[in-house]
C-alpha positions in Angstrom: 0.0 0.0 0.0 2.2 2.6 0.7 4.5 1.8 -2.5 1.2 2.9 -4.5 0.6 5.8 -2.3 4.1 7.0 -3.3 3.6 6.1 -6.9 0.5 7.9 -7.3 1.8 11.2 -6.2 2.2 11.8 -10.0 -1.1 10.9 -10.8 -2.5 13.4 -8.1 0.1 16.4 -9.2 -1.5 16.5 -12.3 -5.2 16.0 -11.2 -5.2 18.4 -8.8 -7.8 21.2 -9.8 -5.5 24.3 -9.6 -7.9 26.9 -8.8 -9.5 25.0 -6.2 -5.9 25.1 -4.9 -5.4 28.8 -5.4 -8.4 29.3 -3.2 -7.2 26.8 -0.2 -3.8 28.8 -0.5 -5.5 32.2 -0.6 -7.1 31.0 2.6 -4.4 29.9 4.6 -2.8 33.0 4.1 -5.9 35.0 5.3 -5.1 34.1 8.5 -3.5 35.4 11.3 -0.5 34.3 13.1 0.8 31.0 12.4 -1.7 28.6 10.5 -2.5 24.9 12.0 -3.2 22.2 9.8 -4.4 19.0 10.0 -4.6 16.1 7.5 -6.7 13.4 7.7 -6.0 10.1 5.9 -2.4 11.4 5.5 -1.0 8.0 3.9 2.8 8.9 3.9 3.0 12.6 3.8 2.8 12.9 -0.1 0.2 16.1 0.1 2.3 18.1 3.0 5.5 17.5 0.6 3.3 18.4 -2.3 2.3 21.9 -1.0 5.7 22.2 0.7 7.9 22.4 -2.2 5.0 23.9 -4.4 5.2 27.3 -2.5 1.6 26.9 -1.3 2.4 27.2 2.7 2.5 30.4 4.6 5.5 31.6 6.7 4.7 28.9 9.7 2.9 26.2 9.6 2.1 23.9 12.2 1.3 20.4 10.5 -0.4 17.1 11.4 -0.6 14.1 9.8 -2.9 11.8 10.9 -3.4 8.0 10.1 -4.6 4.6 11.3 -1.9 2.9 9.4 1.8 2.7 11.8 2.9 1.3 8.4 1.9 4.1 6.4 3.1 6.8 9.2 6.5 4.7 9.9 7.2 5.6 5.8 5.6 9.4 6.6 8.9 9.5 8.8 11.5 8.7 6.7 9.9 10.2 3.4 9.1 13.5 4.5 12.3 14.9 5.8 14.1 13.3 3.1 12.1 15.5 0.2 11.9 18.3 2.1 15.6 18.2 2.3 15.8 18.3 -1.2 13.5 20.8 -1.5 16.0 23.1 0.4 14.6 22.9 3.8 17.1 22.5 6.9 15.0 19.8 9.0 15.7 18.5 12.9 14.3 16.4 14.6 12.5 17.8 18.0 12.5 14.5 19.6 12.5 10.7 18.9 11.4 10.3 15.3 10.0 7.3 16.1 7.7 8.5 19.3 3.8 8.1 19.2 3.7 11.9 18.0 7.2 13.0 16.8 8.2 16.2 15.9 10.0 17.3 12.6 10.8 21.2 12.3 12.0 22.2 8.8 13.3 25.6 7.4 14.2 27.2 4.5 14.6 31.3 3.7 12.9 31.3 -0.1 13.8 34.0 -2.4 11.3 35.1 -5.2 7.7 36.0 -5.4 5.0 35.2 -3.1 2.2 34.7 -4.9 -0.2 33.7 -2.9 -2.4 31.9 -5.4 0.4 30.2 -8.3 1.6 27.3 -6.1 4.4 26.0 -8.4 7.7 27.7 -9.2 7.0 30.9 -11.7 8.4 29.0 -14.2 7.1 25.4 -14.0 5.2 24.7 -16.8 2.3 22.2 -16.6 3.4 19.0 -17.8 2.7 16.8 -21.0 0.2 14.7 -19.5 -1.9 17.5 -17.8 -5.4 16.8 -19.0 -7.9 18.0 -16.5 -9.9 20.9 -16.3 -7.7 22.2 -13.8 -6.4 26.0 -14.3 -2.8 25.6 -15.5 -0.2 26.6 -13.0 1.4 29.1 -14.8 -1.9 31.0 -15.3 -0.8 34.3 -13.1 -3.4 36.8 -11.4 -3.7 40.5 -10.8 -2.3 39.1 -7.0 0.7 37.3 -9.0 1.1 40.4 -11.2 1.9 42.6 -8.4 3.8 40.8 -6.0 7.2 41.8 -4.7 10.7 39.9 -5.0 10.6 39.0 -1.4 13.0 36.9 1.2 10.6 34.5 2.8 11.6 32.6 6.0 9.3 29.3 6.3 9.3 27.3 9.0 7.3 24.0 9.4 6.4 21.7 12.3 5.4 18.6 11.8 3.7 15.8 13.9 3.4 12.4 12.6 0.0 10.4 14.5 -0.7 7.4 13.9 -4.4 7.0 14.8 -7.9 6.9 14.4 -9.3 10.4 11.7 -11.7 10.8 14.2 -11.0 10.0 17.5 -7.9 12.9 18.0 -8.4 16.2 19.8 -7.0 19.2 17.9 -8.0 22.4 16.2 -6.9 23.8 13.5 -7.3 26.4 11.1 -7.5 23.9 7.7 -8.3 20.3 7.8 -7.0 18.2 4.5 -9.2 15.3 3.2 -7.2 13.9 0.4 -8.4 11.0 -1.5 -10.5 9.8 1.5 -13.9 11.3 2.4 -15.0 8.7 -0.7 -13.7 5.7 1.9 -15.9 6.7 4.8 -19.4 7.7 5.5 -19.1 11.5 4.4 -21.8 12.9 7.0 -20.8 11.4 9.9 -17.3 12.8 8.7 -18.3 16.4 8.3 -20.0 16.0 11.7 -16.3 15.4 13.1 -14.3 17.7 10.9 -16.7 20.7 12.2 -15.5 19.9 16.0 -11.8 20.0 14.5 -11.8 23.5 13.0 -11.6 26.6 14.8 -14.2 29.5 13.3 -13.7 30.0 10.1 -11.6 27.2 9.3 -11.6 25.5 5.9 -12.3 22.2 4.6 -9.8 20.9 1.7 -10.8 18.1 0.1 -9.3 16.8 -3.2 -9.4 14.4 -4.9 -13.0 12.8 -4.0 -13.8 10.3 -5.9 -17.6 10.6 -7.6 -18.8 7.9 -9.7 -16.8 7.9 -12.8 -14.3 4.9 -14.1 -13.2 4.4 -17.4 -10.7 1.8 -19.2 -8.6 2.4 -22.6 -8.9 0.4 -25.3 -12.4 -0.2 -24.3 -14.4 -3.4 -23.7 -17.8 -4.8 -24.6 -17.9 -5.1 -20.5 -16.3 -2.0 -19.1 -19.7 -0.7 -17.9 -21.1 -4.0 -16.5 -17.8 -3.8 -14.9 -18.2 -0.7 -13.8 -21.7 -0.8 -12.0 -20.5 -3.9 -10.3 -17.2 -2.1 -9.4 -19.2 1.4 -7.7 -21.6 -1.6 -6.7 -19.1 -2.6 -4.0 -18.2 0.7 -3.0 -22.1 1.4 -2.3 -23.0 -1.6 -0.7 -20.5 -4.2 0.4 -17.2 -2.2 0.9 -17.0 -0.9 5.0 -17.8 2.5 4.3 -17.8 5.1 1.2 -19.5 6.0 -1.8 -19.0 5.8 -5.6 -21.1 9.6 -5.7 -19.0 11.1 -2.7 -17.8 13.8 -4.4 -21.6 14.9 -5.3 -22.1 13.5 -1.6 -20.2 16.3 -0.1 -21.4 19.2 -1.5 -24.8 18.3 -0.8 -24.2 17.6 2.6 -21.4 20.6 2.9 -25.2 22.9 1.7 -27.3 20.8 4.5 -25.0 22.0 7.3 -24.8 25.5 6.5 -21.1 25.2 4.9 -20.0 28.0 2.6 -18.5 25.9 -0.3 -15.5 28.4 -1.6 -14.9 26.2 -4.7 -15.0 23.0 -6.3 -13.9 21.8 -9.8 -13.0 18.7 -11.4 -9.8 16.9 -11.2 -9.7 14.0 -13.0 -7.2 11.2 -13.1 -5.4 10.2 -16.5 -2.9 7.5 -16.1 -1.3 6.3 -19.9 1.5 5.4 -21.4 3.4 8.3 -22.7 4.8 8.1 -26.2 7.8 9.4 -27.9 10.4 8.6 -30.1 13.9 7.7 -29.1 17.2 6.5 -30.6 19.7 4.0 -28.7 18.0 2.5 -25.6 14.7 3.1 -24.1 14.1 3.4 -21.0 14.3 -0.7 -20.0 17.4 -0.7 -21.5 16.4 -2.5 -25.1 18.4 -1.3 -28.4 16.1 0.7 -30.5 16.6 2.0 -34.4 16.9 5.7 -34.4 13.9 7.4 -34.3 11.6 4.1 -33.1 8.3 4.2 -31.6 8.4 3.2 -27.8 5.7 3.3 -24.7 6.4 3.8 -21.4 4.2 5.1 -18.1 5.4 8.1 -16.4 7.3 7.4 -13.2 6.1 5.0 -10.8 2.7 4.9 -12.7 2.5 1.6 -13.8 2.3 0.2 -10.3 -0.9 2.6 -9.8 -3.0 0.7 -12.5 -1.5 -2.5 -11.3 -2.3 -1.9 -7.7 -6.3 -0.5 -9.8 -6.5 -3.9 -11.5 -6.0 -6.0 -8.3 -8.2 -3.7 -6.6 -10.7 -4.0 -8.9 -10.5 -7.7 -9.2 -10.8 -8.1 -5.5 -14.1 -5.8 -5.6 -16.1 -7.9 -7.9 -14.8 -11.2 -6.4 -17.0 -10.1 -3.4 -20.2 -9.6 -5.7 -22.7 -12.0 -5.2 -22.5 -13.8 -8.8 -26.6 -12.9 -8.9 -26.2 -9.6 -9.2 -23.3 -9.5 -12.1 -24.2 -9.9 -15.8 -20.9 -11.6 -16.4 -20.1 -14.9 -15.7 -16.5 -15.6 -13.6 -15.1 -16.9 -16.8 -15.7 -13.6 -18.7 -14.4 -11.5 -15.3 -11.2 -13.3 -15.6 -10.5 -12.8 -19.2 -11.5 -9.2 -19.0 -9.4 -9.0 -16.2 -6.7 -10.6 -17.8 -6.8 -8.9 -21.4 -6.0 -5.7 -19.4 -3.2 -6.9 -17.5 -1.4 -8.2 -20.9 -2.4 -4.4 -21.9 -0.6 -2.9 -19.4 2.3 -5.3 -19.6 2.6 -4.2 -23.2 2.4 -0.1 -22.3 -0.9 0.1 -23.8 -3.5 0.4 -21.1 -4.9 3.5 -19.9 -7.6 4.5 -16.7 -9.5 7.4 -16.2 -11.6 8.5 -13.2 -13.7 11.5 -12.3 -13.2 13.1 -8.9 -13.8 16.7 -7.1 -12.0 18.8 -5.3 -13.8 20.8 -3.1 -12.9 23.7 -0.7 -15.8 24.8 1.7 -15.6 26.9 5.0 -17.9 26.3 8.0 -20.7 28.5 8.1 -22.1 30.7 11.1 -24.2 28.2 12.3 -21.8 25.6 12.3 -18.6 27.3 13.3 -20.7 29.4 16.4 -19.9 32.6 14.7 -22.0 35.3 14.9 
């Protein structure tokens, strides 16, 4: 598990909706004094490195990542100092790294503009395989426009929990829900994230998954497949919902949220394509100029790690309630791994990102 949470962290850079992340940034920085953060469903620390050496934190930052999995929080440790370290950041540990809640405090003076609302580097363009309908990163703003060269100290500090989403005591000014308020019961998680935030805190929430899966090349069964597949989220999975993206915001509007923005943020994974002379990448001789197919860093492992998933889902179907027999499961299930094995298998699915702030009512404003 936590070799496909790493591998996927290119899958998410690129279907991250970028205005919805403009917005999240504009709010951190809107508020005073150093800005607490908490992440829910942390994995190994992949978002927090994300938005570290994107640019998209304020001056300090207290952090928390929070999961059930010791496994997952054991890899947090030793991955998250490590990038952010390569990133530039001077880290030190404040304690025992491997204590229940150990401390990490990481620095780094950054020279350049703050933007406030472009999280990449000014000149990062969006790469090849950017196909959402995210805002490109190198879109600027009249905020961008009009920033100062600046010397920016930033100083993080980061605690690494392992434990229950819902059963810690904190508050902070921004909780993170990345890829995970599809996995649990999205209510009862609201319910918890409002006692989490102090007034006026924001909900981040990317990457929710709602209700759409799609194969390349396609198949006479992919949608057969597919029911069956959103199926088991629905009904036989513990928790979650193939619609939790569409979940959310209607349940963010029951509770008297102020939902700040949302937009799409699809995931592509493919092979890329390109032509090279001498070796490719597996080492194999190629004529100049051939025709070779590879996936884009670690990707591979995220459609294999899809596949089993998958394959494990409908296994626990009744066999009433699919249209396909077991026979035809395995060779559909099959025909895609020798697609993949030969660089020609592709997955798409449709997820949200949505960014909402609790509302008077909620919060205990007045």
């Amino acid at each position: 598990m936590q070799a496909y949470l790493e591998a996927k962290r290119t899958v998410d850079d690129r279907a991250l909706n970028r205005r919805v992340l403009d917005q999240f940034v504009a709010a951190l920085t809107a508020r005073n004094g150093p800005v607490s953060v908490v992440e829910l469903g942390a994995g190994v620390g992949t978002m927090l490195v994300r938005l570290a050496t994107w640019g998209c934190l304020p001056e300090r930052v207290s952090y928390r990542l929070v999961d059930r999995d010791a496994e997952s929080i054991t890899r947090a440790r030793d991955l998250v100092p490590d990038e952010l370290e390569n990133a530039g950041y001077t880290v030190r540990w404040r304690d025992d790294r491997a204590a229940e809640s150990a401390t990490l405090v990481a620095t780094r003076d950054s020279t350049g503009e703050f933007t406030g609302g472009n999280c990449r580097e000014r000149d990062e363009t969006p790469g090849p395989l950017e196909y959402t309908d995210a805002v490109p990163a190198t879109a600027t703003t009249s905020a961008t426009a009009s920033a100062s060269a600046t010397t920016t100290p930033t100083t993080l500090t980061i605690t690494f929990t392992t434990a229950d989403a819902f059963e810690i005591e904190a508050q902070a000014d921004a909780v993170i829900a990345a890829a995970f308020l599809d996995l649990i019961d999205v209510p009862a998680a609201l319910e918890s994230i409002e006692t989490l935030l102090e007034p006026g805190g924001v909900l981040y929430a990317p990457i929710t998954f709602d209700g759409g899966t799609g194969f390349v090349p396609t198949d006479p069964l992919d949608r057969d497949i597919e029911r069956c597949y959103h199926h088991h989220m629905d009904e036989i999975r513990d928790g979650g919902s193939s619609r939790a993206g569409r979940e959310l915001l209607t349940t963010l509007r029951r509770r008297d949220w102020e939902t700040l923005a949302t937009g799409g943020s699809n995931w592509v994974v493919r092979p890329a394509c390109g032509d090279h002379s001498g070796a490719d990448e597996a080492g194999s001789p190629g004529s100049p100029g051939s025709h070779t197919t590879h996936y884009p860093a670690s990707e591979q492992l995220v459609l294999e790690h899809i596949l089993h998933t998958i394959d494990d889902a409908l296994t626990a179907v009744p066999a009433v309630m699919t249209p396909f027999s077991t026979a035809e499961q395995e060779q559909w299930h099959d025909q895609r791994r020798t697609a993949l094995e030969s660089g020609m298998f592709g997955f798409v699915a449709h997820n949200l990102d949505v960014l909402a702030r609790c509302g008077p009512t909620v919060s205990g404003q007045s």
